[in-house]
N, C-alpha and C positions, 0 to 999 in steps of 0.2 A: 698749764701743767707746772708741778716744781720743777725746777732744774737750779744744778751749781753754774754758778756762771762769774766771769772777771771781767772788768770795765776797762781795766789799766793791768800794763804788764805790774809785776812787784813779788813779793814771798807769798807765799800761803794763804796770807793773811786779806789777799785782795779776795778771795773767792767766797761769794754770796749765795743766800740760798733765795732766789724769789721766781714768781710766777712768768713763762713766761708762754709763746704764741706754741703750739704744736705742731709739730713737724709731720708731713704727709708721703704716703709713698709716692715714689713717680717711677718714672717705666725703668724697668727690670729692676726695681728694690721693691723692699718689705716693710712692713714697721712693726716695731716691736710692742708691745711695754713691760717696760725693764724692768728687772727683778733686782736683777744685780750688774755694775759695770766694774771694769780693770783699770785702775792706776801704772801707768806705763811711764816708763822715764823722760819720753817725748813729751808727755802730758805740762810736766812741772818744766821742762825746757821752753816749751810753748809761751805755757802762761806767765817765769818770768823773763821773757825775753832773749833769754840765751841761745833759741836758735831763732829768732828772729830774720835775720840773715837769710838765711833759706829756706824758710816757711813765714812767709810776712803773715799777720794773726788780720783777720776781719775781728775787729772787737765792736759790742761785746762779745764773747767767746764762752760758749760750753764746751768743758776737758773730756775727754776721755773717746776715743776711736770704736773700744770693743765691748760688749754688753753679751747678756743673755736675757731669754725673756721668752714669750710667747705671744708668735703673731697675732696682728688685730688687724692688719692692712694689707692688701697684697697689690702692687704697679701694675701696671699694663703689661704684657707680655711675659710675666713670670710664671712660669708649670712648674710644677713638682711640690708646691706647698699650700697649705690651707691654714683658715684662721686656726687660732687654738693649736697648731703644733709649737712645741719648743723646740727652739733656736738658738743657735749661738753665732755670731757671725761681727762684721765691721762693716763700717760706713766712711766718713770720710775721716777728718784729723782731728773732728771737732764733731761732739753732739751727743757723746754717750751717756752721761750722769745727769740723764734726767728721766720722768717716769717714761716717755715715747721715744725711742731713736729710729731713726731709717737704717738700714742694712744694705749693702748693694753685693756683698758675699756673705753665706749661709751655709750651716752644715746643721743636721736632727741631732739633737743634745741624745748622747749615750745612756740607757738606764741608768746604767753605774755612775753617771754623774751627776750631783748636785747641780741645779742652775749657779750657784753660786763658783763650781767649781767651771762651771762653762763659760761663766765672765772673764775666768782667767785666762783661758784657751784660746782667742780669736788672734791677739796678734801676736803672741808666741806661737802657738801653729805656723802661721800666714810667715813669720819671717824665718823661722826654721826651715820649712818647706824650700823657700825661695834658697838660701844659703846652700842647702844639700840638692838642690836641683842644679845651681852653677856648679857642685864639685863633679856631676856627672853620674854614672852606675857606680854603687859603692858595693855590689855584691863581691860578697869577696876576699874586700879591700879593710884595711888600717885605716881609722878616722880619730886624728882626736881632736874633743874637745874643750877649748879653753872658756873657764866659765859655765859648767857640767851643770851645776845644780842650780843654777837661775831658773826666773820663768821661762827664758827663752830656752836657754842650755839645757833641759831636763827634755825639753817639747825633742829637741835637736837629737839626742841621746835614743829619747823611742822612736823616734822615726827612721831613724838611720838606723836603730839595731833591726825593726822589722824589714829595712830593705837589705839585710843581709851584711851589715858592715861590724868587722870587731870594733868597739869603741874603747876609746880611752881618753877618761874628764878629768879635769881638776877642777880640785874643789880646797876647800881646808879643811882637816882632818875630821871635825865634827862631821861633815856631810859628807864622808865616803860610806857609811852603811844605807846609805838613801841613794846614791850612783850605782852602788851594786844591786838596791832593787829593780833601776830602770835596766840592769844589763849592762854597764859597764864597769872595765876595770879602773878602779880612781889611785889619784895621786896627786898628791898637792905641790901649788901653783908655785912660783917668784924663781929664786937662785937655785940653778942647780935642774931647773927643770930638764932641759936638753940632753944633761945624762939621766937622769929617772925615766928617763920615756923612752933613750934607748935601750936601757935593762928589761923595760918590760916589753917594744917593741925591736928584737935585735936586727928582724930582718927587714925596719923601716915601717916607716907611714906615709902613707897615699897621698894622704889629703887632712887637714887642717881649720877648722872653724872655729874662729874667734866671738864668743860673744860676751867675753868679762870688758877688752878695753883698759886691759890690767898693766900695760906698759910693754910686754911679751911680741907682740908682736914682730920683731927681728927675730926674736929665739924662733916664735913658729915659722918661721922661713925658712930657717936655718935646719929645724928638725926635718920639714918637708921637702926637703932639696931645692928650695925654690919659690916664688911669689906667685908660679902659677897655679901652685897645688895648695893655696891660700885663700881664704875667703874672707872679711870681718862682718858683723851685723853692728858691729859696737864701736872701732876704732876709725874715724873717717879724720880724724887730725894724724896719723901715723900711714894710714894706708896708702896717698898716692906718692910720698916719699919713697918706700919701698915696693911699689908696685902689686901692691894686693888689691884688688877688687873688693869694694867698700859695697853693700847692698843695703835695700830697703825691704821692705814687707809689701808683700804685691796682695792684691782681693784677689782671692783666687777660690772659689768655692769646694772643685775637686779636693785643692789640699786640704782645706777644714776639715772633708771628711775625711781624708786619710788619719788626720791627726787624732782623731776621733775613734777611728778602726784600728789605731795599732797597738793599743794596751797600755798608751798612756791616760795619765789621770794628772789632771792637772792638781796642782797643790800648792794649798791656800798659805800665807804665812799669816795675813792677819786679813780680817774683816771693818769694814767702815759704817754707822749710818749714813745717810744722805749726810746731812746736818753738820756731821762732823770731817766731810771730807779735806778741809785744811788742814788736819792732821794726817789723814791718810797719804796726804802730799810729802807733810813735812818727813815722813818715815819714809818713803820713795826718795828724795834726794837723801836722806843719809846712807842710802847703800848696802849695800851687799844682804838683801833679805831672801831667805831659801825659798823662792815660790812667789804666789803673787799675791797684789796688795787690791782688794775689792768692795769697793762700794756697797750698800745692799740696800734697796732702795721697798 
Protein backbone atom coordinates (compact mmCIF):
# COMPACT_ATOMS: atom_id res chain seq x y z
CA UNK A 1 0.00 0.00 0.00
CA UNK A 2 1.14 3.82 -0.32
CA UNK A 3 1.76 5.44 2.86
CA UNK A 4 3.62 8.90 3.92
CA UNK A 5 6.30 7.73 5.97
CA UNK A 6 9.92 9.54 7.79
CA UNK A 7 13.21 7.60 8.16
CA UNK A 8 14.73 10.26 10.36
CA UNK A 9 13.34 12.79 12.74
CA UNK A 10 13.86 16.48 10.63
CA UNK A 11 11.18 19.31 8.89
CA UNK A 12 8.59 18.42 6.47
CA UNK A 13 10.79 17.71 4.18
CA UNK A 14 11.91 14.23 5.64
CA UNK A 15 8.31 12.76 4.79
CA UNK A 16 8.23 10.19 1.65
CA UNK A 17 5.57 8.81 -0.13
CA UNK A 18 6.41 4.99 -0.85
CA UNK A 19 5.14 1.50 -0.67
CA UNK A 20 4.89 -0.04 2.10
CA UNK A 21 3.71 -3.75 4.15
CA UNK A 22 -0.29 -3.48 5.13
CA UNK A 23 -1.45 -3.38 8.39
CA UNK A 24 -3.95 -6.01 9.64
CA UNK A 25 -6.70 -6.11 12.28
CA UNK A 26 -6.03 -7.79 15.44
CA UNK A 27 -8.43 -8.52 18.38
CA UNK A 28 -10.78 -5.71 19.12
CA UNK A 29 -9.76 -3.42 16.15
CA UNK A 30 -10.77 -2.76 12.67
CA UNK A 31 -9.13 -1.72 9.44
CA UNK A 32 -10.01 0.77 7.53
CA UNK A 33 -9.06 1.96 4.02
CA UNK A 34 -8.73 5.51 4.19
CA UNK A 35 -10.17 8.04 2.54
CA UNK A 36 -8.99 10.77 4.21
CA UNK A 37 -6.70 11.19 7.60
CA UNK A 38 -6.04 14.36 10.24
CA UNK A 39 -2.80 16.29 10.56
CA UNK A 40 -2.72 16.93 14.42
CA UNK A 41 -0.07 19.00 15.99
CA UNK A 42 1.38 15.76 17.84
CA UNK A 43 1.99 14.51 14.32
CA UNK A 44 4.77 17.21 13.17
CA UNK A 45 6.00 17.13 17.17
CA UNK A 46 6.55 13.41 16.49
CA UNK A 47 8.19 13.44 13.34
CA UNK A 48 10.60 16.37 14.06
CA UNK A 49 11.64 15.17 17.21
CA UNK A 50 10.24 17.74 19.61
CA UNK A 51 8.45 15.42 21.59
CA UNK A 52 10.65 12.76 21.34
CA UNK A 53 11.23 12.71 25.07
CA UNK A 54 8.05 11.34 25.80
CA UNK A 55 6.89 9.56 22.84
CA UNK A 56 10.30 7.83 21.62
CA UNK A 57 9.20 7.29 17.65
CA UNK A 58 9.96 3.46 16.26
CA UNK A 59 11.27 4.73 12.78
CA UNK A 60 10.45 4.34 10.26
CA UNK A 61 7.18 6.09 11.21
CA UNK A 62 3.85 6.70 9.44
CA UNK A 63 2.10 10.31 11.01
CA UNK A 64 -1.05 10.73 11.63
CA UNK A 65 -3.34 8.79 14.66
CA UNK A 66 -6.92 9.59 13.16
CA UNK A 67 -8.57 8.71 9.59
CA UNK A 68 -11.86 7.98 8.14
CA UNK A 69 -12.70 5.42 5.66
CA UNK A 70 -14.79 2.36 5.38
CA UNK A 71 -14.23 -1.03 7.00
CA UNK A 72 -12.60 -3.85 5.17
CA UNK A 73 -11.33 -5.99 8.24
CA UNK A 74 -12.86 -6.62 11.17
CA UNK A 75 -10.45 -8.37 14.77
CA UNK A 76 -11.55 -11.05 16.71
CA UNK A 77 -13.98 -10.21 19.12
CA UNK A 78 -15.29 -6.86 17.75
CA UNK A 79 -19.61 -6.72 17.35
CA UNK A 80 -21.42 -3.98 16.39
CA UNK A 81 -19.65 -3.34 12.77
CA UNK A 82 -19.40 -4.91 9.46
CA UNK A 83 -17.26 -4.52 6.22
CA UNK A 84 -18.38 -1.54 4.17
CA UNK A 85 -19.81 0.72 7.11
CA UNK A 86 -18.09 4.19 7.45
CA UNK A 87 -16.06 4.92 10.18
CA UNK A 88 -14.25 7.36 11.75
CA UNK A 89 -12.16 6.42 14.63
CA UNK A 90 -7.99 6.21 15.86
CA UNK A 91 -5.52 3.75 16.36
CA UNK A 92 -2.27 4.18 17.92
CA UNK A 93 0.25 7.40 17.45
CA UNK A 94 1.30 6.37 14.29
CA UNK A 95 -0.22 4.72 10.99
CA UNK A 96 -2.93 7.01 9.79
CA UNK A 97 -1.87 8.60 6.17
CA UNK A 98 -1.70 5.71 4.50
CA UNK A 99 -4.50 3.87 2.08
CA UNK A 100 -5.18 0.74 5.35
CA UNK A 101 -4.98 2.01 8.97
CA UNK A 102 -6.21 -0.17 12.13
CA UNK A 103 -8.59 1.55 14.42
CA UNK A 104 -8.95 0.31 18.00
CA UNK A 105 -11.78 3.08 18.78
CA UNK A 106 -14.73 3.79 16.26
CA UNK A 107 -17.75 5.72 15.86
CA UNK A 108 -20.71 5.48 12.33
CA UNK A 109 -19.57 8.59 10.34
CA UNK A 110 -22.90 10.97 10.59
CA UNK A 111 -24.89 11.47 7.08
CA UNK A 112 -24.37 15.08 7.50
CA UNK A 113 -20.68 14.41 7.42
CA UNK A 114 -18.30 14.18 4.60
CA UNK A 115 -15.73 11.32 5.39
CA UNK A 116 -13.40 13.99 4.89
CA UNK A 117 -15.06 15.96 7.55
CA UNK A 118 -14.81 12.55 9.81
CA UNK A 119 -10.93 12.67 9.38
CA UNK A 120 -11.10 15.64 11.30
CA UNK A 121 -13.11 14.31 14.23
CA UNK A 122 -11.37 11.29 15.82
CA UNK A 123 -8.97 13.09 17.99
CA UNK A 124 -10.45 16.27 18.56
CA UNK A 125 -13.52 14.35 19.86
CA UNK A 126 -11.36 11.79 21.75
CA UNK A 127 -9.39 14.75 23.63
CA UNK A 128 -12.33 16.99 24.11
CA UNK A 129 -14.32 14.25 25.54
CA UNK A 130 -11.58 13.35 27.95
CA UNK A 131 -10.93 17.27 29.24
CA UNK A 132 -14.90 17.83 29.84
CA UNK A 133 -15.13 14.42 31.48
CA UNK A 134 -12.26 15.57 34.29
CA UNK A 135 -14.26 18.93 34.70
CA UNK A 136 -17.24 16.68 35.90
CA UNK A 137 -21.36 17.44 35.19
CA UNK A 138 -21.22 20.79 33.50
CA UNK A 139 -25.08 21.00 33.44
CA UNK A 140 -25.81 23.97 34.48
CA UNK A 141 -22.63 25.32 35.05
CA UNK A 142 -20.12 28.33 33.26
CA UNK A 143 -17.31 26.75 30.96
CA UNK A 144 -14.99 28.65 29.18
CA UNK A 145 -13.08 27.89 26.67
CA UNK A 146 -9.59 28.98 25.69
CA UNK A 147 -8.77 28.27 22.21
CA UNK A 148 -12.97 28.06 20.96
CA UNK A 149 -12.52 27.64 17.55
CA UNK A 150 -9.52 25.07 17.05
CA UNK A 151 -10.00 21.57 15.96
CA UNK A 152 -10.02 20.56 19.34
CA UNK A 153 -11.77 23.83 21.02
CA UNK A 154 -14.86 23.79 18.43
CA UNK A 155 -15.27 19.67 19.23
CA UNK A 156 -15.05 21.11 23.15
CA UNK A 157 -17.59 23.94 22.67
CA UNK A 158 -20.42 21.24 21.05
CA UNK A 159 -20.02 18.89 23.53
CA UNK A 160 -20.22 20.78 26.49
CA UNK A 161 -23.08 23.04 25.06
CA UNK A 162 -25.15 19.56 24.37
CA UNK A 163 -24.27 18.47 28.14
CA UNK A 164 -26.03 21.56 29.26
CA UNK A 165 -23.09 23.95 29.94
CA UNK A 166 -23.16 28.03 29.11
CA UNK A 167 -19.89 28.37 27.08
CA UNK A 168 -17.79 31.03 26.65
CA UNK A 169 -14.55 30.81 23.88
CA UNK A 170 -11.96 32.88 22.79
CA UNK A 171 -11.16 33.23 19.63
CA UNK A 172 -9.93 36.43 17.66
CA UNK A 173 -12.31 38.45 16.37
CA UNK A 174 -12.58 37.06 12.84
CA UNK A 175 -13.90 33.72 14.48
CA UNK A 176 -16.53 34.91 16.81
CA UNK A 177 -19.51 34.47 14.23
CA UNK A 178 -18.46 30.68 13.78
CA UNK A 179 -18.37 30.28 18.12
CA UNK A 180 -21.69 31.66 18.04
CA UNK A 181 -22.79 28.97 15.51
CA UNK A 182 -21.44 26.13 17.84
CA UNK A 183 -23.35 28.06 20.83
CA UNK A 184 -21.23 29.98 22.51
CA UNK A 185 -20.72 33.26 23.69
CA UNK A 186 -16.96 34.63 22.16
CA UNK A 187 -14.52 37.01 23.15
CA UNK A 188 -11.08 37.37 22.39
CA UNK A 189 -8.05 35.93 23.94
CA UNK A 190 -4.35 37.84 25.44
CA UNK A 191 -4.61 41.20 27.97
CA UNK A 192 -7.35 42.08 29.59
CA UNK A 193 -9.13 38.70 29.37
CA UNK A 194 -9.91 38.21 33.19
CA UNK A 195 -12.06 41.47 33.09
CA UNK A 196 -13.98 40.57 29.61
CA UNK A 197 -15.01 37.35 31.03
CA UNK A 198 -16.15 38.80 34.21
CA UNK A 199 -18.55 41.25 32.35
CA UNK A 200 -19.99 38.63 30.55
CA UNK A 201 -19.77 36.07 33.38
CA UNK A 202 -20.45 38.35 36.65
CA UNK A 203 -21.75 35.57 38.78
CA UNK A 204 -18.32 33.44 37.78
CA UNK A 205 -17.24 30.31 36.03
CA UNK A 206 -17.20 26.71 36.96
CA UNK A 207 -14.61 25.35 35.13
CA UNK A 208 -11.92 26.20 32.61
CA UNK A 209 -10.42 24.34 29.54
CA UNK A 210 -7.37 25.21 27.86
CA UNK A 211 -6.73 24.08 24.63
CA UNK A 212 -4.83 27.29 22.75
CA UNK A 213 -1.48 26.79 25.01
CA UNK A 214 -1.71 30.65 24.40
CA UNK A 215 0.49 31.68 27.61
CA UNK A 216 -3.03 32.40 29.69
CA UNK A 217 -2.97 29.85 31.76
CA UNK A 218 -2.43 31.77 35.17
CA UNK A 219 -5.28 34.20 34.02
CA UNK A 220 -7.60 30.84 33.72
CA UNK A 221 -6.88 30.04 37.21
CA UNK A 222 -7.28 33.10 38.44
CA UNK A 223 -10.82 33.58 36.61
CA UNK A 224 -11.67 30.00 37.86
CA UNK A 225 -10.91 30.48 41.44
CA UNK A 226 -8.45 28.00 41.29
CA UNK A 227 -6.14 24.98 39.50
CA UNK A 228 -8.76 22.57 40.42
CA UNK A 229 -11.44 23.88 38.32
CA UNK A 230 -8.61 23.92 35.49
CA UNK A 231 -8.01 21.63 32.87
CA UNK A 232 -5.18 22.04 29.63
CA UNK A 233 -5.11 19.59 26.59
CA UNK A 234 -2.54 21.96 25.17
CA UNK A 235 -0.16 23.56 27.92
CA UNK A 236 1.88 20.55 29.65
CA UNK A 237 5.11 23.09 30.11
CA UNK A 238 2.96 25.63 32.32
CA UNK A 239 0.63 23.17 33.95
CA UNK A 240 2.46 21.31 36.74
CA UNK A 241 3.98 24.70 37.75
CA UNK A 242 0.53 25.88 38.54
CA UNK A 243 -1.14 22.81 39.45
CA UNK A 244 -3.49 22.32 36.49
CA UNK A 245 -4.16 18.86 35.38
CA UNK A 246 -2.37 18.54 31.91
CA UNK A 247 -4.49 15.45 29.74
CA UNK A 248 -4.14 13.41 26.90
CA UNK A 249 -6.84 12.05 24.36
CA UNK A 250 -7.91 8.55 25.55
CA UNK A 251 -9.59 5.71 22.62
CA UNK A 252 -12.64 5.87 23.81
CA UNK A 253 -15.42 4.71 21.42
CA UNK A 254 -18.60 5.95 23.42
CA UNK A 255 -17.23 9.45 23.13
CA UNK A 256 -16.70 9.32 19.17
CA UNK A 257 -20.19 8.85 19.31
CA UNK A 258 -21.15 11.28 21.36
CA UNK A 259 -19.15 13.64 19.32
CA UNK A 260 -20.93 12.61 16.41
CA UNK A 261 -24.54 12.83 18.17
CA UNK A 262 -24.19 16.41 19.40
CA UNK A 263 -24.64 18.78 16.39
CA UNK A 264 -21.22 19.17 15.75
CA UNK A 265 -19.52 19.24 12.43
CA UNK A 266 -16.29 19.01 12.26
CA UNK A 267 -14.55 21.88 10.01
CA UNK A 268 -12.15 21.65 7.44
CA UNK A 269 -9.62 24.46 7.08
CA UNK A 270 -7.82 23.02 4.36
CA UNK A 271 -7.48 19.66 2.47
CA UNK A 272 -4.08 17.77 1.38
CA UNK A 273 -3.29 14.89 -1.39
CA UNK A 274 -1.45 12.14 -0.19
CA UNK A 275 1.58 13.41 -2.15
CA UNK A 276 1.63 16.62 -0.82
CA UNK A 277 1.44 15.92 2.79
CA UNK A 278 4.85 17.89 3.76
CA UNK A 279 2.88 20.77 3.08
CA UNK A 280 0.09 19.86 4.97
CA UNK A 281 2.64 19.70 7.84
CA UNK A 282 4.33 22.62 7.25
CA UNK A 283 0.73 24.82 7.58
CA UNK A 284 0.13 22.65 11.10
CA UNK A 285 3.32 23.99 12.70
CA UNK A 286 2.58 27.48 11.65
CA UNK A 287 -0.46 27.69 13.70
CA UNK A 288 -3.45 29.00 14.57
CA UNK A 289 -5.80 27.33 11.60
CA UNK A 290 -9.76 27.64 12.27
CA UNK A 291 -10.39 23.81 11.91
CA UNK A 292 -8.59 20.88 10.68
CA UNK A 293 -5.85 20.28 8.36
CA UNK A 294 -6.71 16.61 6.18
CA UNK A 295 -5.11 14.36 4.07
CA UNK A 296 -7.24 12.79 1.38
CA UNK A 297 -6.14 9.98 0.20
Amino acid sequence: MRAARYHDHGPADVLVIEDVPEPHAGPGEIRIQVTAASVNPVDWKLRSGAAAAAFPVDLPAIPGRDAAGVVDEVGDGVTGVTVGDRVFGLGGLFGASAEYATLSAWAPVPEHWTLEQAAGAGLAVATAGRGLDALGDLKGRTLLVEGAAGGVGSAVVAMAVARGATVIGTASSGKHDYLRSLGAVPTTYGNGLVDRVRELAPSGVDAVLDAAASGSLGDLVEIAGGPDHVVTIADAGRAAGLGVRHLYAENNSAVLAEGAACGYTPHLASTFPLDKIAEAHREAERGHTQGKIVIVL
